[in-house]
C-alpha positions as CSV (number, residue, x, y, z in Angstrom):
1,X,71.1,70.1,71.5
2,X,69.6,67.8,68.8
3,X,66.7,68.7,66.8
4,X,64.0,65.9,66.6
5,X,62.5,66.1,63.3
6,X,59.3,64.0,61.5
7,X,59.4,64.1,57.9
8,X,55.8,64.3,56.5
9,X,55.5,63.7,52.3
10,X,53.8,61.1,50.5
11,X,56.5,60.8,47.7
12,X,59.0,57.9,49.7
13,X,61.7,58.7,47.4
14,X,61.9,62.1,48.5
15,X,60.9,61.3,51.9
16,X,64.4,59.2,52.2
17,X,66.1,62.1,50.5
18,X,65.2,64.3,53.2
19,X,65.8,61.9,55.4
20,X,69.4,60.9,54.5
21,X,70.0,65.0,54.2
22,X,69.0,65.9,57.9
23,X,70.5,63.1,59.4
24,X,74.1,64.1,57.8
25,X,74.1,66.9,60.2
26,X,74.9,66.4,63.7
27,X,72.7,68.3,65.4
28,X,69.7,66.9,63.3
29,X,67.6,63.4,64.4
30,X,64.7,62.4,62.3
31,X,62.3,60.7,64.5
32,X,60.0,59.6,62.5
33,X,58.7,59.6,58.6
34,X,54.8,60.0,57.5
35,X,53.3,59.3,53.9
36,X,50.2,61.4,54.9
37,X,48.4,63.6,57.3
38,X,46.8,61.4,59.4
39,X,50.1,59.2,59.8
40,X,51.7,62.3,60.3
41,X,50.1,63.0,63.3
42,X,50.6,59.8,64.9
43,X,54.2,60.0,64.3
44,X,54.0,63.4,66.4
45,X,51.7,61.8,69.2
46,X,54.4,58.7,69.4
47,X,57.3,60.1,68.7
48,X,57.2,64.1,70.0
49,X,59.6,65.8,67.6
50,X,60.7,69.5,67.8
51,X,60.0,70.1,64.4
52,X,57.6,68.5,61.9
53,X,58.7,69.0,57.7
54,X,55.5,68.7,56.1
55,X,54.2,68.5,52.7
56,X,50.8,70.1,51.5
57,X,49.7,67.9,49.1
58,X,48.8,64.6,50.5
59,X,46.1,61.6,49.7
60,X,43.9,61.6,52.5
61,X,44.1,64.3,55.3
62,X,46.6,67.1,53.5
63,X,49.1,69.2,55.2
64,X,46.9,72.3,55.8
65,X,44.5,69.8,57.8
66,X,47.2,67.7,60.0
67,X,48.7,71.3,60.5
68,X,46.1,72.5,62.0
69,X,45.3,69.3,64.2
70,X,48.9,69.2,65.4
71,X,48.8,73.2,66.9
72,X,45.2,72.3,68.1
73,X,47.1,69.7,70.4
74,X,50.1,72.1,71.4
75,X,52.4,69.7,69.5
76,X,55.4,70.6,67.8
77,X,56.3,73.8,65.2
78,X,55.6,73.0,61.7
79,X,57.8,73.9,58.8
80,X,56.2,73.4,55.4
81,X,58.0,72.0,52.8
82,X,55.9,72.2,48.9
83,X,56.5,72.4,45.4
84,X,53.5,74.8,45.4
85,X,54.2,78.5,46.4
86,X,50.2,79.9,45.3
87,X,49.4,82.7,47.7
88,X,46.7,80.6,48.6
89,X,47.7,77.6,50.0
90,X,50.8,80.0,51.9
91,X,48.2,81.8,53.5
92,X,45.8,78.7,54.6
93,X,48.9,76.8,55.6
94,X,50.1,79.7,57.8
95,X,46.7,80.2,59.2
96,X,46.6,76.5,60.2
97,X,49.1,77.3,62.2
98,X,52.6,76.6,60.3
99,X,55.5,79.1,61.0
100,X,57.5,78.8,57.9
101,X,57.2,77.9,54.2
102,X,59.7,76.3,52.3
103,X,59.5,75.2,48.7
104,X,61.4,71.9,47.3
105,X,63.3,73.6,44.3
106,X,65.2,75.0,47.7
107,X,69.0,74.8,47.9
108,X,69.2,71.4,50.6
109,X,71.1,73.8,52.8
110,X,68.4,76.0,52.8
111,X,66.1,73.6,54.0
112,X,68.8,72.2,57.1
113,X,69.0,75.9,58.2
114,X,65.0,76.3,57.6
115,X,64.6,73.8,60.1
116,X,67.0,74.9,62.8
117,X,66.0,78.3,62.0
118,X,62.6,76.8,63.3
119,X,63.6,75.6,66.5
120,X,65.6,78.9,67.3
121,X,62.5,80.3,67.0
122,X,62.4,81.8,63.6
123,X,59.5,81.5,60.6
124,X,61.6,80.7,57.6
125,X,60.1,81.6,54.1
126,X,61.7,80.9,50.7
127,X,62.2,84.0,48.8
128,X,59.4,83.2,45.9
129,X,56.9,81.9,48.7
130,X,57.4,85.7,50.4
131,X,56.8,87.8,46.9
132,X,53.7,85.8,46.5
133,X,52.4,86.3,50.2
134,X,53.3,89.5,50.3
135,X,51.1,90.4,47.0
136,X,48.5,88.7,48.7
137,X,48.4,90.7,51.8
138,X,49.1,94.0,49.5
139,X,45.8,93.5,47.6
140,X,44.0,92.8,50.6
141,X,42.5,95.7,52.5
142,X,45.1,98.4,53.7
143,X,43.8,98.2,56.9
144,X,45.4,95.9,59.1
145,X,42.8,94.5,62.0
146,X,45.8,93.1,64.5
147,X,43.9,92.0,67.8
148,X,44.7,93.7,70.9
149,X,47.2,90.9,72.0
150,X,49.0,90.8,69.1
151,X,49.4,94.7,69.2
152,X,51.0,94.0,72.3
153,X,53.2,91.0,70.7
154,X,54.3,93.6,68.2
155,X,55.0,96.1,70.5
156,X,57.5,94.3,72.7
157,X,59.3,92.6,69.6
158,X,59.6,96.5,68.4
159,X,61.4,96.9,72.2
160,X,64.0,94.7,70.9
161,X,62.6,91.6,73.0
162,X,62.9,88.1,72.4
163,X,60.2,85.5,72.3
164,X,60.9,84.3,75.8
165,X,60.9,87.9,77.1
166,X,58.0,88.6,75.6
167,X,55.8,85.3,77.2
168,X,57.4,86.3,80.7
169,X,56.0,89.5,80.9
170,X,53.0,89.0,79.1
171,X,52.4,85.7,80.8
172,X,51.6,83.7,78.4
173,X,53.7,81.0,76.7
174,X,56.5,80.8,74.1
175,X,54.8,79.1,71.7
176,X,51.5,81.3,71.7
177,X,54.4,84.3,71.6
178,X,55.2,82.6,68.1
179,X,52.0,81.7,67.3
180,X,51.1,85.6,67.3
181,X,54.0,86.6,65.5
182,X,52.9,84.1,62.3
183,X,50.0,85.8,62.5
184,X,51.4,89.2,63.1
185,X,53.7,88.5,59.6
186,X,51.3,87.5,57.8
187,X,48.5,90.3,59.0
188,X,51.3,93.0,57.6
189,X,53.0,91.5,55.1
190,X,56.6,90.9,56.5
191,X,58.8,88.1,56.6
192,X,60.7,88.8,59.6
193,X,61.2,90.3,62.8
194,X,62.9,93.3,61.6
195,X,60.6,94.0,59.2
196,X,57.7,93.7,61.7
197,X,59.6,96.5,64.2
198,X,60.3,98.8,61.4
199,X,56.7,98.1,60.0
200,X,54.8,99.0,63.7
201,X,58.1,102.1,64.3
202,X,56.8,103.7,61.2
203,X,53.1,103.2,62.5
204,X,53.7,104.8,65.7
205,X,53.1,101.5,67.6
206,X,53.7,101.6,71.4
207,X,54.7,105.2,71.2
């Protein structure tokens, strides 16, 4: 299967960086290329990718912004890919909706498997960009408030169950599954699905 791709940045020579290093793989197809948010999402509307790289910083409508707009309209997952990795804009960009974070100091085959990581399903986050959201969510309140459907998100994924397992028997669909599950990571502090099991086994969740 090929992965559609739109590359969102407003830097061009990185834009055809990205673009020359996706399209070398053969199971990567960008799409479409955006200098800014707005652009951005009417590459998604014309185009419909599987994947969207964006970029925070942007003239104009920013990543955080077209991020949101494009899960408001059930479009397609967003991967962010930043020079900045301030818990700040991690959090607001996952909030908006994004379901990994990438930084551009990234090894270029961290950011081809970040992207088809994405489309299996997964919320890549560089290593730096984890530290830093993980501090965040530690100096928050202890207390996690997880509403009552993504208890039962966390739940199932502590069952062992995939994301399309999960939407079946809670009957609702994939992509809200993953939506939860960013939220879930973030609500917690964990990076991955692993980590969210162990985090809710140690809890006593769904015992």
């Amino acid at each position: 299967m090929t992965i559609r791709v739109v590359l969102v940045d407003d830097h061009a020579v990185l834009r055809s960086g990205l673009e020359q290093l996706l399209s070398g793989e053969p199971d990567l197809e960008v799409v479409g290329t955006a200098a800014d948010g707005a652009a951005a999402l009417e590459e998604v509307r014309r185009t419909r990718p599987d994947v969207v790289l964006m970029d925070l910083q942007m003239p104009g409508t920013d990543g955080v912004s077209a991020t949101r707009q494009i899960v408001a309209e059930g479009g397609p997952d967003v991967l962010v890919l930043t020079s900045f990795s301030d818990a700040d804009r991690i959090v607001a960009a996952l909030d908006a909706g994004a379901v990994g974070y990438l930084l551009k100091d990234a090894d270029p085959d961290d950011i081809i498997e970040g992207v088809r990581a994405v489309a299996r399903g997964e919320s890549p986050l560089h290593p730096r960009a984890a530290r830093q959201l993980l501090g965040a969510r530690h100096a928050a309140a202890t207390e996690v408030d997880l509403t009552p459907r993504e208890s039962e998100v966390l739940v199932l994924v502590r069952q062992g169950l995939a994301n399309k397992q999960i939407a079946r028997r809670l009957g609702i669909s994939e992509r809200t599954v993953k939506a939860h599950l960013t939220s879930v990571f973030a609500s917690i502090g964990v990076v991955d699905r692993t980590q969210a099991a162990l985090w809710a086994e140690r809890r006593g969740l769904g015992d």
